[in-house]
C-alpha positions as a Markdown table, in Angstrom:
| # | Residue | x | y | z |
|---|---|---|---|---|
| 1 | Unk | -30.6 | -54.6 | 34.5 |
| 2 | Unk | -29.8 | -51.5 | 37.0 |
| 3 | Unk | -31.4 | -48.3 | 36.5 |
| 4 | Unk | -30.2 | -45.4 | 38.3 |
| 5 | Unk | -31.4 | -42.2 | 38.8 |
| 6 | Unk | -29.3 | -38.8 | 38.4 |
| 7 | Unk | -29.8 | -35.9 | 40.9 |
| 8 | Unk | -30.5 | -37.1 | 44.4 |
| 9 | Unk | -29.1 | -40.6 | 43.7 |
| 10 | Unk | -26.2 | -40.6 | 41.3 |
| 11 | Unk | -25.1 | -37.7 | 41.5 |
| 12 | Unk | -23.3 | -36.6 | 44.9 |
| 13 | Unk | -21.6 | -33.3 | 46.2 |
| 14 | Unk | -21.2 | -30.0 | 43.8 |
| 15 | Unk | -23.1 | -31.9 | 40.9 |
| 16 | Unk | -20.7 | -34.3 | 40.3 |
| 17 | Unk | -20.6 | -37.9 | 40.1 |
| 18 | Unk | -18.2 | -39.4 | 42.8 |
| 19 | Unk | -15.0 | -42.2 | 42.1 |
| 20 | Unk | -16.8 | -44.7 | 43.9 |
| 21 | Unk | -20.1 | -44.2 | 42.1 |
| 22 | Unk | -18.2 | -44.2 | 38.7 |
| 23 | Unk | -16.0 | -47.6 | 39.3 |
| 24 | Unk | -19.3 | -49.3 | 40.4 |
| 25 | Unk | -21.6 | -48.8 | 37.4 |
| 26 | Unk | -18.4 | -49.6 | 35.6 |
| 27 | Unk | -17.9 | -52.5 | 37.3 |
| 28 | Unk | -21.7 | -53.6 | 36.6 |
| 29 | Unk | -21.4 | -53.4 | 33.2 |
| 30 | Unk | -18.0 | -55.2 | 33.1 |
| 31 | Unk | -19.8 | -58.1 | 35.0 |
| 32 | Unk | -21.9 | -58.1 | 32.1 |
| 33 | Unk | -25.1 | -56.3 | 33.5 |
| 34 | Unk | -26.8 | -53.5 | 31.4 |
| 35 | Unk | -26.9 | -50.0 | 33.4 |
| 36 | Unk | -29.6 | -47.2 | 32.4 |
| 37 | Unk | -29.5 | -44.0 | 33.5 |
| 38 | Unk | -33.4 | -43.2 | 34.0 |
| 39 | Unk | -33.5 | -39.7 | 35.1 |
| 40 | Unk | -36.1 | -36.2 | 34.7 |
| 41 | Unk | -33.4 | -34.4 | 33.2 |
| 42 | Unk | -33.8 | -34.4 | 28.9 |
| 43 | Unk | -31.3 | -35.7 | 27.5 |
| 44 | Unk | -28.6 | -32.7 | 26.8 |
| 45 | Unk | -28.6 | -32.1 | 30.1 |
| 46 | Unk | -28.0 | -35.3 | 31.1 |
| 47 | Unk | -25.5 | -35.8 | 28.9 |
| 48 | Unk | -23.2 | -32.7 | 30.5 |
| 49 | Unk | -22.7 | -35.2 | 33.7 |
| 50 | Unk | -22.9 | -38.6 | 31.9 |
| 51 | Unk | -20.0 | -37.4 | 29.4 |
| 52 | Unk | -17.4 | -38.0 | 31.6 |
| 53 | Unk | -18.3 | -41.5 | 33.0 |
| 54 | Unk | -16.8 | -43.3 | 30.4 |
| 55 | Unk | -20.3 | -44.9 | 29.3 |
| 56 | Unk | -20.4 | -47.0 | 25.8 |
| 57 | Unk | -22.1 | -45.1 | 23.2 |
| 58 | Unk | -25.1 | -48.2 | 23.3 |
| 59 | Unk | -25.5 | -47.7 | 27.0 |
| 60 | Unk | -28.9 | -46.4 | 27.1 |
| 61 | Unk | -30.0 | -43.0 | 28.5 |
| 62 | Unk | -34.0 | -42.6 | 29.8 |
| 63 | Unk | -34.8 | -39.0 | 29.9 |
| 64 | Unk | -37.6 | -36.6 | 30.5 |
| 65 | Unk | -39.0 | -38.9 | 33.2 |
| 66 | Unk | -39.7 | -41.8 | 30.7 |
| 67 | Unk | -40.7 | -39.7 | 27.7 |
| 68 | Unk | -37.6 | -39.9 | 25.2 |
| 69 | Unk | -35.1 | -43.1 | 25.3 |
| 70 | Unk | -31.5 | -42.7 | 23.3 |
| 71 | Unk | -28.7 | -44.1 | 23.5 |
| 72 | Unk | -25.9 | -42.7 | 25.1 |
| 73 | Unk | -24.1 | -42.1 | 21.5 |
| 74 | Unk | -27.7 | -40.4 | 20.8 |
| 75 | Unk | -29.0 | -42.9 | 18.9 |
| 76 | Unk | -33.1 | -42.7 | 19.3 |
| 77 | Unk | -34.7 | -45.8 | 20.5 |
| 78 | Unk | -37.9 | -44.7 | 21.5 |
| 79 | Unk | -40.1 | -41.0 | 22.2 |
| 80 | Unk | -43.5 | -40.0 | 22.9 |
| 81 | Unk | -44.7 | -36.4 | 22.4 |
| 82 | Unk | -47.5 | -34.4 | 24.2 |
| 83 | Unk | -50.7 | -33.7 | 21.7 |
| 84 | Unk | -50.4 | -30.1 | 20.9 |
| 85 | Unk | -54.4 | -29.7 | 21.4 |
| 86 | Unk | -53.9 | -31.5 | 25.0 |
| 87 | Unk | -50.5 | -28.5 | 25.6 |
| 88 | Unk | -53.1 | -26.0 | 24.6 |
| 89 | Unk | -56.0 | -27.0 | 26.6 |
| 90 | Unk | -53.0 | -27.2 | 29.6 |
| 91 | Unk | -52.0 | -23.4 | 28.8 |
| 92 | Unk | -55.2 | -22.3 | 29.5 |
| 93 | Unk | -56.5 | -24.6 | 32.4 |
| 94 | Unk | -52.7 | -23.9 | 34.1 |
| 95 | Unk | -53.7 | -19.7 | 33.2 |
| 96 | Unk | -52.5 | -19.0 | 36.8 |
| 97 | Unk | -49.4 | -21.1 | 37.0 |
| 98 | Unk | -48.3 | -20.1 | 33.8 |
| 99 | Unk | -45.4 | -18.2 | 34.9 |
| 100 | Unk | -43.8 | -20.9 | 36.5 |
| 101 | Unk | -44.1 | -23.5 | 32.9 |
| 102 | Unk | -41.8 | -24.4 | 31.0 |
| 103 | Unk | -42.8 | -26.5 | 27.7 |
| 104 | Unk | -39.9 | -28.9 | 26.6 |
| 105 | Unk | -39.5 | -30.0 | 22.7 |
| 106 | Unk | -37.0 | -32.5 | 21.8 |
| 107 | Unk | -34.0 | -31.1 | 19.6 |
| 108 | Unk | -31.1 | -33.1 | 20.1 |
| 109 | Unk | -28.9 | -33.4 | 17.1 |
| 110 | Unk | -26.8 | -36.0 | 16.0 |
| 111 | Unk | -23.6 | -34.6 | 18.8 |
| 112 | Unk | -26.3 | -34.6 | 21.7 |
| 113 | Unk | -26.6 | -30.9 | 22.0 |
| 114 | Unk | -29.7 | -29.3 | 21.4 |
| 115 | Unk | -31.0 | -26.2 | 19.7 |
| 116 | Unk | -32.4 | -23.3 | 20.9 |
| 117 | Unk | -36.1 | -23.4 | 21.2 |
| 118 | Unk | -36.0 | -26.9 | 23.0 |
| 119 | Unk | -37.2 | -25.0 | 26.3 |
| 120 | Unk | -40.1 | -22.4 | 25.9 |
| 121 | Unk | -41.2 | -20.2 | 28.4 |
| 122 | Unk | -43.6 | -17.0 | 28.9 |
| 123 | Unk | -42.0 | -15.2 | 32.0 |
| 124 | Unk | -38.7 | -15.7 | 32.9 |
| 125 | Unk | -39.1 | -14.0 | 36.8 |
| 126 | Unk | -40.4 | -16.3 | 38.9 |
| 127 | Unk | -38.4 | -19.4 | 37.0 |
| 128 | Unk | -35.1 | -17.5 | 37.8 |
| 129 | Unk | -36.6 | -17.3 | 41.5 |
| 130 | Unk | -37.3 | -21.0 | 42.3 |
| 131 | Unk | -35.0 | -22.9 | 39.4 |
| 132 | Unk | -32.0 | -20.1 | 39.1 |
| 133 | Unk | -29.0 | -22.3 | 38.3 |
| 134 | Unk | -31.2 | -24.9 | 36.0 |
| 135 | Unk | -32.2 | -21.6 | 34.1 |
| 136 | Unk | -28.8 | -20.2 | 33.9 |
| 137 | Unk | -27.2 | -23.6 | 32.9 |
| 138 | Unk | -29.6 | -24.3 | 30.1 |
| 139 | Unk | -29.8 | -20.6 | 29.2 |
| 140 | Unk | -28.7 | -20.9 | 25.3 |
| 141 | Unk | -31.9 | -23.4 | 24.5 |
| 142 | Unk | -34.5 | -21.6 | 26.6 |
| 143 | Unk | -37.1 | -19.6 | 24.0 |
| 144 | Unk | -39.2 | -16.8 | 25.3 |
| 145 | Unk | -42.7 | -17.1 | 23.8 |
| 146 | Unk | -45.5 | -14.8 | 24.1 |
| 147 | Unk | -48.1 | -15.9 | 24.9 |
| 148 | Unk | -46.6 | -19.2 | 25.2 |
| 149 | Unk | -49.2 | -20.4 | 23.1 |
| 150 | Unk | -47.8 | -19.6 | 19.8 |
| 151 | Unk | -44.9 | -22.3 | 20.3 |
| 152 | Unk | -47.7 | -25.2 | 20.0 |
| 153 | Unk | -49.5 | -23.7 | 16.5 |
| 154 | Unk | -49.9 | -26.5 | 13.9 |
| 155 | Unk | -47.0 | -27.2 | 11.7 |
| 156 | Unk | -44.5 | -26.7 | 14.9 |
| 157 | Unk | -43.7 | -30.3 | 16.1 |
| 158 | Unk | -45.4 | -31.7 | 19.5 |
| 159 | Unk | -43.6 | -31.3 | 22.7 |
| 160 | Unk | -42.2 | -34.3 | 25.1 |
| 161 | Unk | -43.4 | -32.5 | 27.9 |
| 162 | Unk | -44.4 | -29.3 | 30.0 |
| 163 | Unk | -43.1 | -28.6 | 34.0 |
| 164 | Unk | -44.1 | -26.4 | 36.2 |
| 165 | Unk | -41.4 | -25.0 | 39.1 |
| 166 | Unk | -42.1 | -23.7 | 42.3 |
| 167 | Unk | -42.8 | -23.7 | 45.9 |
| 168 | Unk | -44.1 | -26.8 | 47.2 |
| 169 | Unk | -47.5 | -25.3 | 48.9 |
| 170 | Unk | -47.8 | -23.3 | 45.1 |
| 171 | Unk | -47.1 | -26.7 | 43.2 |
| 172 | Unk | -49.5 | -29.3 | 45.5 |
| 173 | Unk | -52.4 | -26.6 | 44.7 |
| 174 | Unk | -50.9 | -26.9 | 41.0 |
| 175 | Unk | -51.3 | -30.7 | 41.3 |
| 176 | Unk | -54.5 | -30.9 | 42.9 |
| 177 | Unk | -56.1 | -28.6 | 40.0 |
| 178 | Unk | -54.6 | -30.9 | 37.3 |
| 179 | Unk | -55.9 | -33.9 | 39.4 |
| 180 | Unk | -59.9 | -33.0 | 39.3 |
| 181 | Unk | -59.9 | -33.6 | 35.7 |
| 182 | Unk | -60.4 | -37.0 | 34.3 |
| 183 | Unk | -57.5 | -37.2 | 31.8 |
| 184 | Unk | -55.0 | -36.5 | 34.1 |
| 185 | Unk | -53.5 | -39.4 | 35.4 |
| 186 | Unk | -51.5 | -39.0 | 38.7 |
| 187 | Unk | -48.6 | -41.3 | 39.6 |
| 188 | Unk | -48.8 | -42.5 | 43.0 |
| 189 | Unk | -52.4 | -40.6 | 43.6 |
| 190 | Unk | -54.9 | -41.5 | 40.8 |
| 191 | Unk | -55.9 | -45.3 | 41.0 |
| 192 | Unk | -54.4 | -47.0 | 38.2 |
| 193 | Unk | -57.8 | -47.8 | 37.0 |
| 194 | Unk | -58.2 | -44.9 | 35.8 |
| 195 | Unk | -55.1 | -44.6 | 34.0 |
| 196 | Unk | -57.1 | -45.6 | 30.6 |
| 197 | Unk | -58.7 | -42.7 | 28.8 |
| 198 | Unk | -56.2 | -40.2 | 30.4 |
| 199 | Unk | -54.5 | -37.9 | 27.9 |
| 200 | Unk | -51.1 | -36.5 | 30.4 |
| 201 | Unk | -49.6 | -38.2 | 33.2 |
| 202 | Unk | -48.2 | -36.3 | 35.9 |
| 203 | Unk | -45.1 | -37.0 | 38.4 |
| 204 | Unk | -43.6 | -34.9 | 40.6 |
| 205 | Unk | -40.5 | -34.4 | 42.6 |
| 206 | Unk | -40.0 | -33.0 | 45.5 |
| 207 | Unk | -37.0 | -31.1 | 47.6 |
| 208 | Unk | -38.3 | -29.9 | 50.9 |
| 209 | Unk | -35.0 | -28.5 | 51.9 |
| 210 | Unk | -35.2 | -26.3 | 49.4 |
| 211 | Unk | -39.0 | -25.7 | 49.1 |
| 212 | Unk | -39.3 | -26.5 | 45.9 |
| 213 | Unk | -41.0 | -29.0 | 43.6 |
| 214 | Unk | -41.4 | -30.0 | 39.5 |
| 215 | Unk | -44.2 | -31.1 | 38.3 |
| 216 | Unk | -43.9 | -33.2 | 34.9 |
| 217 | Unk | -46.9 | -33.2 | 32.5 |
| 218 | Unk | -45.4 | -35.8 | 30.7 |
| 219 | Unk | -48.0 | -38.1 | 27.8 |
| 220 | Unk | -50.1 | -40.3 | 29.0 |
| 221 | Unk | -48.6 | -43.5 | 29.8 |
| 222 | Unk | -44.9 | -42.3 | 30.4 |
| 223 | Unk | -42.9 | -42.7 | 33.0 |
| 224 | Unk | -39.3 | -43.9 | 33.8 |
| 225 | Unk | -41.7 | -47.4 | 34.9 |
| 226 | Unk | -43.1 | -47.8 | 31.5 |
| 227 | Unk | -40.0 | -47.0 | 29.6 |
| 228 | Unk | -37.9 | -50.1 | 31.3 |
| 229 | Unk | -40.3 | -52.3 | 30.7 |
| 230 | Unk | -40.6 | -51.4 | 27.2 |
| 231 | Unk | -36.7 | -51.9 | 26.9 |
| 232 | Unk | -36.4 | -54.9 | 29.3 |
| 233 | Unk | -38.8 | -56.7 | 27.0 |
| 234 | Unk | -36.6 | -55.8 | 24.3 |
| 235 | Unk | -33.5 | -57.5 | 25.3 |
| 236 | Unk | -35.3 | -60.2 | 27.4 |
| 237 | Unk | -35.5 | -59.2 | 31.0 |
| 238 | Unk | -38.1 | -59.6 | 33.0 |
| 239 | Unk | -38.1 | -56.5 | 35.4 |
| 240 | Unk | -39.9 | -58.5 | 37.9 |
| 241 | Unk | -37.5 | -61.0 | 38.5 |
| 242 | Unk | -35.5 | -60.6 | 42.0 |
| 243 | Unk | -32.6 | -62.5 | 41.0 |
| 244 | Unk | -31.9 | -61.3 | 36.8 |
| 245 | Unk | -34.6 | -59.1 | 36.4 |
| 246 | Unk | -34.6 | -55.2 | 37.5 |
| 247 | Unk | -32.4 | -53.1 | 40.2 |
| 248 | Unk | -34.0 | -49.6 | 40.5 |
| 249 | Unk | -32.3 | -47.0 | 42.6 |
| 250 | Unk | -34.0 | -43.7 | 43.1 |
| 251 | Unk | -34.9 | -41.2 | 45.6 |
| 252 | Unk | -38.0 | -39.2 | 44.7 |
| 253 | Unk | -41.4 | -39.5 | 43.8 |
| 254 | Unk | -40.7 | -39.6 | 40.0 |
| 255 | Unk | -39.0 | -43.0 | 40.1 |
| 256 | Unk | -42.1 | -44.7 | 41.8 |
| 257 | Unk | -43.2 | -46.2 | 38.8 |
| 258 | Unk | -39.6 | -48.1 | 38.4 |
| 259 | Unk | -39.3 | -48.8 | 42.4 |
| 260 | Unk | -43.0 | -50.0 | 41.7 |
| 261 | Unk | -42.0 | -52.7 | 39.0 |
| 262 | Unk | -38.8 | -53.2 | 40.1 |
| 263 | Unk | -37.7 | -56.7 | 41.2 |
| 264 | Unk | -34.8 | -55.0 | 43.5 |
| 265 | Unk | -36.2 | -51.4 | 44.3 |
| 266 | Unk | -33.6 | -49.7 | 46.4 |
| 267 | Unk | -34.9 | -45.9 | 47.5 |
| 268 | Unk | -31.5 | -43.5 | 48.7 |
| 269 | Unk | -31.8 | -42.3 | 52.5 |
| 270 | Unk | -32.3 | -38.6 | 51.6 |
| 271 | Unk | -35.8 | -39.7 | 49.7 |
| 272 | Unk | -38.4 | -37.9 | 51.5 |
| 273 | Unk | -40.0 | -39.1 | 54.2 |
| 274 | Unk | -43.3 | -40.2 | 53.3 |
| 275 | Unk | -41.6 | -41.8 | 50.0 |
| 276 | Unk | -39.2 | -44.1 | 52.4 |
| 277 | Unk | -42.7 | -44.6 | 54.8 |
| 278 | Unk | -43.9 | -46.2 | 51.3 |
| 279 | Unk | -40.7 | -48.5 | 50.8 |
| 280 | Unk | -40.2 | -49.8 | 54.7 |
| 281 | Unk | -44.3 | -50.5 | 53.8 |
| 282 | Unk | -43.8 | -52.1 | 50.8 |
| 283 | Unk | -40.3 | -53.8 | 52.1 |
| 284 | Unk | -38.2 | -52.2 | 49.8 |
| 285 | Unk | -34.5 | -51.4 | 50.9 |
| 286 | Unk | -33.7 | -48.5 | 51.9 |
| 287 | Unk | -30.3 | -47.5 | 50.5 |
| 288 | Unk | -27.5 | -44.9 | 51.3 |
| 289 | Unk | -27.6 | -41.4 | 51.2 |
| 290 | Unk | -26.3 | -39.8 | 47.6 |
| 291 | Unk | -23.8 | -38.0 | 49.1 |
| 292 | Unk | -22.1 | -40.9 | 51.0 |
| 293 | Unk | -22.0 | -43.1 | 47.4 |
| 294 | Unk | -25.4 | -44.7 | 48.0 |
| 295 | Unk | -25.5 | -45.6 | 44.2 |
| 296 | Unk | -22.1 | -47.7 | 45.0 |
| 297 | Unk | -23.2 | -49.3 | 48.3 |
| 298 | Unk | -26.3 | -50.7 | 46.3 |
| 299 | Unk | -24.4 | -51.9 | 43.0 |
| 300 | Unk | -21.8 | -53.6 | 45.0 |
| 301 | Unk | -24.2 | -55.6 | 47.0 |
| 302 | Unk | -25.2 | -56.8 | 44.4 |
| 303 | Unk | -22.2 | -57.5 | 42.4 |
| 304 | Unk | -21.2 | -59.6 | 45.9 |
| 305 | Unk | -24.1 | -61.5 | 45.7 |
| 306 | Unk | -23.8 | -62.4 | 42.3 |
| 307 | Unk | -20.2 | -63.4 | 42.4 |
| 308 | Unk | -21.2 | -66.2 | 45.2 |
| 309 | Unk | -23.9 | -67.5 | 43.0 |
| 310 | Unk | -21.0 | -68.1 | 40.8 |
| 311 | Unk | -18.8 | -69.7 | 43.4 |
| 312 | Unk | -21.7 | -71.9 | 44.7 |
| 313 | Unk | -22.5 | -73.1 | 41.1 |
| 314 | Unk | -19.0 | -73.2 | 40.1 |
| 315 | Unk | -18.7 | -75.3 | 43.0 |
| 316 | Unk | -21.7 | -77.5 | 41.9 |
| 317 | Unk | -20.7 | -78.3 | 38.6 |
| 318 | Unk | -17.1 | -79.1 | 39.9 |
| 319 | Unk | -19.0 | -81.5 | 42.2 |
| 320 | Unk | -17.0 | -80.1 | 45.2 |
| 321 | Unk | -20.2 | -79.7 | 46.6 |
């Protein structure tokens, strides 16, 4: 199995995924390997890049950082959703960051598009400031509530997920609050000991070039890391495994927890620094950047190795060798 990430790792110049990248995850599955697509982004939205990559309806899509897993034909395979008591008690311990949140519900229908109402926000200001072309893009689904309370009374259904957008100083203070408390669960801060009893996990990702950074209050126990295994157990693969097991390529510090469990964990040169200090650490590779075809380099390593473990046992059983 190969699990890619989208923005910073997929996806290359002017939001678009590049020739090369396309023939190689083409080329994986042909050589019978399954390909995920494990990304932040919900699923709509992933779905306006994905579309034209001529993916099998079955080929499986992980979105909202672990939270919801479909199919790329929108069939639902698996979704968590956010207590709505746990998104209150967020709304008011969050009070001052509240203008940067957005609360995500899952609304896809049956064609992969969602509905209006799927993103809910109270202020719309400093959003437009720090996330302007994500905002405009996904305009006709974004739902101003206020207070933003009112879109988690009961009888409304849970949400996957809330984010917060902003600087990076503004979000690492955002992050630090959320940590103090004992049922959030920080990936890649919080000790995994103390996962158990937590009630939201948190990732974030980071783009210092732009000075900005997403936190994801996701459930407690997502990630992109928990999802795979969940599906890898499904259809037999043991993630673990360096030689059939689990390629993850990724380049921020939402796909630790799928670098972490990966048997081939491959992190793009444009990760940030202290992320690719973690993989030379841990010996991980470190791949290409995502605007040179990374995604490609990676695949096709692998695609070369695997076609001389053919020859060699080809060979064997021919007893040429």
């Amino acid at each position: 199995m190969i699990a890619i990430d989208m923005d910073g790792t997929l996806i290359g110049a002017e939001g678009k995924v590049s020739a090369r990248n396309v023939a190689a995850v083409q080329a994986a599955i042909a050589a019978g390997i399954e390909v995920v697509i494990a990304t932040g982004r919900r699923h709509s939205y992933a779905m306006r890049v994905l579309r034209g990559l001529g993916l099998a309806d079955e080929c499986v899509l992980v979105s909202s950082n672990g939270t919801v897993t479909r199919t790329v034909g929108s069939r639902l395979i698996d979704r968590s959703y956010l207590p709505r008591a746990t998104a209150m008690w967020l709304c008011h311990h969050l009070d001052e960051f509240r203008n940067a949140m957005v609360i995500t519900f899952d609304m896809v229908q049956p064609d992969g598009e969602d509905a209006r109402g799927a993103l809910v926000v109270e202020e719309l200001e400093d959003l437009h400031s720090s996330i302007g072309k994500w905002m405009e893009a996904n305009a006709a689904y974004i739902a101003r509530v206020v207070p933003i309370e009112k879109a988690l009374q009961e009888g409304e259904v849970a949400p996957i997920q809330m984010m917060l957008c902003g600087n990076i100083e503004r979000m690492r203070r955002a992050q630090a609050r959320l940590a103090e408390h004992a049922k959030v669960f920080v990936v890649g801060v919080t000790a995994v000991e103390q996962m158990e009893g937590a009630e939201v996990t948190l990732s974030r990702t980071e783009y210092p070039e732009r000075d900005l950074s997403l936190l994801d209050i996701l459930p407690a126990g997502c990630s992109k890391g928990s999802a795979l295994v969940r599906l890898a157990e499904s259809i037999g693969i043991d993630v673990g495994d360096p030689i059939g097991g689990l390629m993850a390529i990724g380049d921020n510090w939402n796909d630790l927890s799928m670098l972490e469990i990966a048997g081939r964990p491959v992190v793009m040169e444009n990760a940030p620094v202290d992320l690719k200090e973690i993989a030379v650490a841990k010996g991980w590779t470190i791949g290409g950047h995502h605007l040179r075809d990374g995604v490609a380099e990676a695949i096709e390593a692998v695609l070369s190795l695997q076609r001389t473990e053919d020859e060699y046992e080809a060979q064997v059983l021919s007893g040429s060798l």
